[in-house]
N, C-alpha and C positions, 0 to 999 in steps of 0.2 A: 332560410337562406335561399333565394334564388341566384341561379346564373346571370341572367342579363342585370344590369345595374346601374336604372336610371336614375332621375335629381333626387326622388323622394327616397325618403328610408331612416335608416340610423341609419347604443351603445349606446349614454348610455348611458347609464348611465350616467344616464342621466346627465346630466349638466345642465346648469339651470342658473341657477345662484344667484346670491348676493346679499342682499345682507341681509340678506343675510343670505348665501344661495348658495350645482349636486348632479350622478349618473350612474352604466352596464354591459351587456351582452345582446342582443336581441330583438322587433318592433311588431304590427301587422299585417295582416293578410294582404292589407294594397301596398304596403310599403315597397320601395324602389331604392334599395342602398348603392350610394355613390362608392364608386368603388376605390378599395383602398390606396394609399397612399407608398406604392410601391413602382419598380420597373415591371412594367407585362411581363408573364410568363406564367407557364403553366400552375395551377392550384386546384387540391383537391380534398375534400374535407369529407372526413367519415368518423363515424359508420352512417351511409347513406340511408336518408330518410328516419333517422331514430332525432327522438325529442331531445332538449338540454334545457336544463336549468340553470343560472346563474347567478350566486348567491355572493354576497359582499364579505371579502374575505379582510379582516381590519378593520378602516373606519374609511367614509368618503368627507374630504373636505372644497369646502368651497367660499372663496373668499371673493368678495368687493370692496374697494376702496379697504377701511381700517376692519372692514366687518368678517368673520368667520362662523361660517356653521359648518359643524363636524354631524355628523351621523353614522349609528353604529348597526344601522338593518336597513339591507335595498335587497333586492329579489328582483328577478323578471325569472317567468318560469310558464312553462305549457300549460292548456287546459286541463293534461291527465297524463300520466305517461305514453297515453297512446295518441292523445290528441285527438283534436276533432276540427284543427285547421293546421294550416300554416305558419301560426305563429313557433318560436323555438323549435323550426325543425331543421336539421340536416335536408336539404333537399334527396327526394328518390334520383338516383342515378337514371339517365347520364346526368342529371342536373348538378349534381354535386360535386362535375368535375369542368374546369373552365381551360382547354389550352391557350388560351389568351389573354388569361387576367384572371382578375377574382371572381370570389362566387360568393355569394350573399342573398340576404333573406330578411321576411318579417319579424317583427320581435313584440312580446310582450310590453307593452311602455311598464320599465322599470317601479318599482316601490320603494317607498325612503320613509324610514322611521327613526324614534328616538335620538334628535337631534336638537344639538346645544348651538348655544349663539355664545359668542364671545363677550356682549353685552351683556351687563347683569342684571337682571331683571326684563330680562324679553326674554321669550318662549320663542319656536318658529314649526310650521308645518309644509311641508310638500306635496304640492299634486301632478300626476302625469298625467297627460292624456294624449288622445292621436294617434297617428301610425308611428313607429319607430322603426331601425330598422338598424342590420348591421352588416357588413362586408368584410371580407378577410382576403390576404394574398401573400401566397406563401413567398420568401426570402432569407433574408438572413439582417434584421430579426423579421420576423412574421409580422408584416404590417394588419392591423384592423381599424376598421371606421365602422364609428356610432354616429347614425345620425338621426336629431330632435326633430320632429317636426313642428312648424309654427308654432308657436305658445302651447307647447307642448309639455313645460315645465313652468309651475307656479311657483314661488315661496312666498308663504305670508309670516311676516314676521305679528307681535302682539306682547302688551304689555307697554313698557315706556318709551318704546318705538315702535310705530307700525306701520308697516312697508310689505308694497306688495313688488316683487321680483319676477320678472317674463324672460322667461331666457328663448332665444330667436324669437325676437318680437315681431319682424314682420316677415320674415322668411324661415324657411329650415335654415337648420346648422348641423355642421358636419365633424365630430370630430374624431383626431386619430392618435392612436394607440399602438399599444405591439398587444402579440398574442405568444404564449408560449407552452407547446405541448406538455402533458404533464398525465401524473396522476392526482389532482385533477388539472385538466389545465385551465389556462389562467389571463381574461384580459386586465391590460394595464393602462390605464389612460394617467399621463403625470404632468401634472399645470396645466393642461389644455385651454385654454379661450372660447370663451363662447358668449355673443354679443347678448346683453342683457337692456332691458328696460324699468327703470326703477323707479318706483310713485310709494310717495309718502309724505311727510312731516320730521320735525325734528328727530335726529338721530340715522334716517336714511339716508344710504350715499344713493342719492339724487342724481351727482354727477359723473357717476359713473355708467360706462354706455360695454362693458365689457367684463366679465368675473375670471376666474380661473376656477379648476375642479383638479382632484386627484383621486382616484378610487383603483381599486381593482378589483376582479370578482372570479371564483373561483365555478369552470362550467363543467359540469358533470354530467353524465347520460341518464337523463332521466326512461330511456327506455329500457334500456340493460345499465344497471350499475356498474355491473363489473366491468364495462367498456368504457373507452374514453373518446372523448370528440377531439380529432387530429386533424390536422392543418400539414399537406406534403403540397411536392410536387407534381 
């Protein structure tokens, strides 16, 4: 998470989707997260400079047109608990504290496994790539934004539909969530939108130019366990 928070960045989770289409927490080293989607005011996220992980807590869904795929493992998580960049970190102090907004940072592009399609007999796979990137700003509730970068999320669907799905096809996309302190705490992203581009043959929704996602992910301190990553004033 960096302080300043330009266009680029995330969360996240991904989101992607369609149909048969998906997101997190998190992007990297260049990323530039737009900042969330709250009133300014002061935010401050610790424990400064320690890593986090963010792990899919439930399932993530994601729908286009009549299509649904659910998935039951997405991860975005650090090189190591001590890291060896930027990505899933608490920024070091003073970075980690914004009296003017939020603060935000690079993120792992998220991971999506074991995921079902609603169609019977289509299988589907997801790939991430790019910088991602995530932003938080504390309130009431604790606003966060994940944002994709370009074709930053694939799904391919296979078997008796094959369809390939581009979520921010020509630009990033940005989307927003709450965050909720916790042991562990926890992003939530619920229906979100995120503009998609869909190329296939029969059984693809073609005509759809937009998906929805819902996930949420449970983020823990991967440098100290026994701490937790918190979002104040």
């Amino acid at each position: 998470m960096r302080r300043t928070l330009p266009s680029r960045a995330l969360l996240a989770a991904g989101a992607g989707l369609a149909t048969a289409a998906a997101l997190a927490l998190t992007g990297s080293a260049t990323a530039h997260p737009t900042a969330a989607t709250a009133a300014a005011g002061s935010t401050t996220v610790t424990p400064a400079g320690h890593y986090f992980k963010a792990a899919l807590s439930g399932k993530a869904t994601f729908k286009a047109g009549s299509v649904t795929v659910t998935c039951s493992a997405s991860v975005s998580e650090p090189t190591s608990p001590t890291g060896t960049d930027t990505k899933n970190q608490v920024p070091p102090a003073p970075g980690n504290s914004n009296a003017d907004g939020p603060v935000g940072g690079p993120l792992s592009a998220p991971t999506y496994g074991n995921c079902t399609v609603s169609i019977p007999g289509v299988t589907a796979t997801i790939t991430t790539t790019g910088d991602w990137g995530v932003s938080v700003q504390n309130g009431s509730p604790v606003a966060a934004n994940l944002t994709i970068p370009t074709g930053g999320f694939v799904l391919k669907t296979s078997g008796l539909a094959s369809c390939t799905v581009t979520a921010a096809p020509t630009a990033e996309a940005t989307v927003t969530g709450q965050w909720t302190n916790g042991a562990p705490s926890k992003l939530a992203v619920n229906g979100a939108s995120v503009p998609v581009k869909v190329v296939g043959g029969f059984g693809c929704p073609t005509t759809a130019t937009s998906s929805t996602f819902t996930v949420a992910y449970d983020v823990t301190d991967a440098t100290d366990p026994a701490s937790q990553i918190t979002v104040t004033g």
